[in-house]
N, C-alpha and C positions, 0 to 999 in steps of 0.2 A: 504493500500500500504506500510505503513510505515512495520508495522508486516510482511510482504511479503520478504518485501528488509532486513529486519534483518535474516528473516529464509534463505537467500538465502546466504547471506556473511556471517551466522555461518556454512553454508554446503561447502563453498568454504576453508574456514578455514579449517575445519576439512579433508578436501580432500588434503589440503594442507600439514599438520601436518601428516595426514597419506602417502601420497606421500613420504617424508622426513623422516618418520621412515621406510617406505619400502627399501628405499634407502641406508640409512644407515645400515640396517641390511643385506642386501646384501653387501656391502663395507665389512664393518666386517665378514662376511664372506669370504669373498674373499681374507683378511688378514691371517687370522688364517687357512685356504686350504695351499696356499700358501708359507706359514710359514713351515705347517708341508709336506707339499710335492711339492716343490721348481723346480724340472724338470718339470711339469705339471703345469707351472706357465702359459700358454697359455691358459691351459682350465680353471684353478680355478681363473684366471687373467680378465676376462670376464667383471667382476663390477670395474674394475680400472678405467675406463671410466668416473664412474659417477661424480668424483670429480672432472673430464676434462672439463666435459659440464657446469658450473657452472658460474656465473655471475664473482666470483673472480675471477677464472681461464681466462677468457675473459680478465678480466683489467689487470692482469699480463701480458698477451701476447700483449696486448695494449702498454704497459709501455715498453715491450722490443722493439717493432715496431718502438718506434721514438726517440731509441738513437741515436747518431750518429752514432755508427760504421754497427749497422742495416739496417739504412738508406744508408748509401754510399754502405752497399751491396748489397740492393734490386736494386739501382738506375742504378746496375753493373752487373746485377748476373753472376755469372759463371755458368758456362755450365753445364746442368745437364745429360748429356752424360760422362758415369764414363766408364775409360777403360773395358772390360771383365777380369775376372781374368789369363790367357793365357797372355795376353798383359801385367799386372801388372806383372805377373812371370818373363816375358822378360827385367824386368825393372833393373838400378844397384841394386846390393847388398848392402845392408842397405838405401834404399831407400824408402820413404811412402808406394807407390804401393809395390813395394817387401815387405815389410812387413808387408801390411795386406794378402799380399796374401799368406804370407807364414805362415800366423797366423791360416787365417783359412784353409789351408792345415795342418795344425799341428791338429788341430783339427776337420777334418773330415767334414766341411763344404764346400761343392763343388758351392755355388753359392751369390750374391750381389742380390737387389732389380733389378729385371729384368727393362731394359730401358722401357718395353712398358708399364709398369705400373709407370710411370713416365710423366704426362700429357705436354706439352711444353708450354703450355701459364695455369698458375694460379694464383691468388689474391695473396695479398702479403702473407696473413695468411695460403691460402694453403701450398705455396711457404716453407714457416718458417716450417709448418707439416712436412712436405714431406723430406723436404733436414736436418731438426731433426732428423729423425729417418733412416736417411741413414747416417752423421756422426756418431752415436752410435759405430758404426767398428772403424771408423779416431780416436775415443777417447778412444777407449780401448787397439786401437794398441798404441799411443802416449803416453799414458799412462802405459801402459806395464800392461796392467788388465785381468787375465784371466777369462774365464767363468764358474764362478763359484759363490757360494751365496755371498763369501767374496767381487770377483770381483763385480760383479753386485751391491753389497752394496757399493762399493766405488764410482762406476760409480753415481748412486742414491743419494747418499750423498752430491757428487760433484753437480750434478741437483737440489736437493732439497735445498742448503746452498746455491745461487747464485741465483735460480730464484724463489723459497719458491711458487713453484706450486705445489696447492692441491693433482695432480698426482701422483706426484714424492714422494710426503711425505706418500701419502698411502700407493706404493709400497715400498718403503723404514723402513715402518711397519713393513712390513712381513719378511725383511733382519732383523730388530733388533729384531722380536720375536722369529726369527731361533735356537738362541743359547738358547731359554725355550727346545726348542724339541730335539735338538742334543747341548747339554753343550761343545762337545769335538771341538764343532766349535763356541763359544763363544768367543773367544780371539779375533781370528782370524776378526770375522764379525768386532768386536767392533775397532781393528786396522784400519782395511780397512776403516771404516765407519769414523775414524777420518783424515784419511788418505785424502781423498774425499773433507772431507770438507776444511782442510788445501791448498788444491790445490785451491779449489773455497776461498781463502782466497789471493792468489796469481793470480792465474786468473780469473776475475770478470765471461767471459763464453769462449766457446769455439765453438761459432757456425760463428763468423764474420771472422774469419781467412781463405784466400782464398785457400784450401785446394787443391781443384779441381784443379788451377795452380801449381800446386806443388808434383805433384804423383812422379819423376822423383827425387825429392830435398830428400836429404839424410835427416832422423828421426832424428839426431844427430841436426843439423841446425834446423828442427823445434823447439825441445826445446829448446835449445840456444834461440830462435828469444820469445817462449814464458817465459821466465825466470824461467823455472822447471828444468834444470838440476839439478842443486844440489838438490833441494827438491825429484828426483826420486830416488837418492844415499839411503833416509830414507824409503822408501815405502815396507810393509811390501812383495812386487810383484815383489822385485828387482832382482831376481835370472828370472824372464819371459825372462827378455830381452836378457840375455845368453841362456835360454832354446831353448827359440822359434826360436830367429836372431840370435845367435851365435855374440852378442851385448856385450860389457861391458861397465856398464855406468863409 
């Protein structure tokens, strides 16, 4: 029995070890696709997952669950019924909803996470999924980040130096090995990318701020209320805010 139970837990090991290099090698893969063809980050983007499912990546999102500012917002949630982009159009001029929605009119995006794909009652941890990845827009307009590898890398940066989740830092690989495959946007990434972190150096996150009450409240007042105005003055992205909202900061 003894020689049994040993041949069984060196088969488990080795299942295990190979599990973890299969893994990894897809990761790394999915880096370096990625890296070198950056619009087609959906498809080659596929193994970004794996370092999402992972025991650490669970205790980080643990850790963020019972701050306080997390807590007072689960305990409150705001409504996850986001206006249509029509309705945000309608909205004043330099206003949240007016400029996301005239961001992604600028850029040829005609729609938001549809409401029905928004469940009404989820766990907390769904809850934090779900309304993560529908902020992504509120922080890029707030930030004045366009979509691009530079943006994207600032955005990543900002995520990976604030909540140093395994995700974030994978995809954020593939922003910093951008400038091996195109040099001429080396500068650029590396700006943005310090840019990012400087912000999550000033704002710990940016996901408890009740956004949702606030479509209406002028983007000028958001920053003020998060202490990034001046810090947006340096932002390698700072000409967006004129591009896009005809903004000056």
């Amino acid at each position: 029995m003894t020689e049994l139970h040993q041949e069984m837990t060196a088969k488990q090991q080795h299942y295990a070890r190979s599990a973890f290099s299969d893994s990894a090698t897809k990761l790394g893969i999915s880096i370096l696709q990625t890296a070198k063809q950056p619009d087609k980050v959906l498809k080659h983007g596929r193994y970004f997952g794996i370092p999402g499912s992972t025991k650490l990546e669970k205790e980080i999102l643990e850790r963020a669950l019972a701050t306080p500012k997390i807590q007072a917002l689960l305990a409150n949630r705001p409504s996850p019924q986001w206006p249509d982009l029509e309705q945000m159009a309608a909205m004043p001029k330099g206003s949240l909803g007016w400029c996301v929605h005239r961001r992604l009119e600028k850029l040829g995006i005609s729609f938001l996470v549809q409401q029905s794909q928004v469940k009404e009652c989820q766990t907390d941890e769904e809850y934090v999924a779900t309304r993560g990845a529908r902020l992504h827009e509120i922080h890029h307009t707030i930030l004045g980040l366009p979509i691009t590898v530079a943006g994207e890398a600032a955005a990543t940066a900002f995520y990976a130096s604030t909540g140093s989740s395994p995700f974030h830092i994978g995809i954020l690989s593939s922003w910093m090995l951008r400038g091996a495959y195109e040099p001429s946007e080396r500068r650029l990434i590396w700006d943005a990318i310090g840019f990012g972190i400087t912000v999550g150096q000033k704002v710990p996150e940016l996901f408890s701020p009740r956004w949702e009450d606030g479509w209406e409240r002028s983007i000028i007042d958001w920053q003020d209320e998060l202490g990034i105005t001046e810090l947006l003055k340096s932002s390698p992205f700072q000409d967006e805010f004129a591009n896009i909202y005809g903004l000056s900061l």
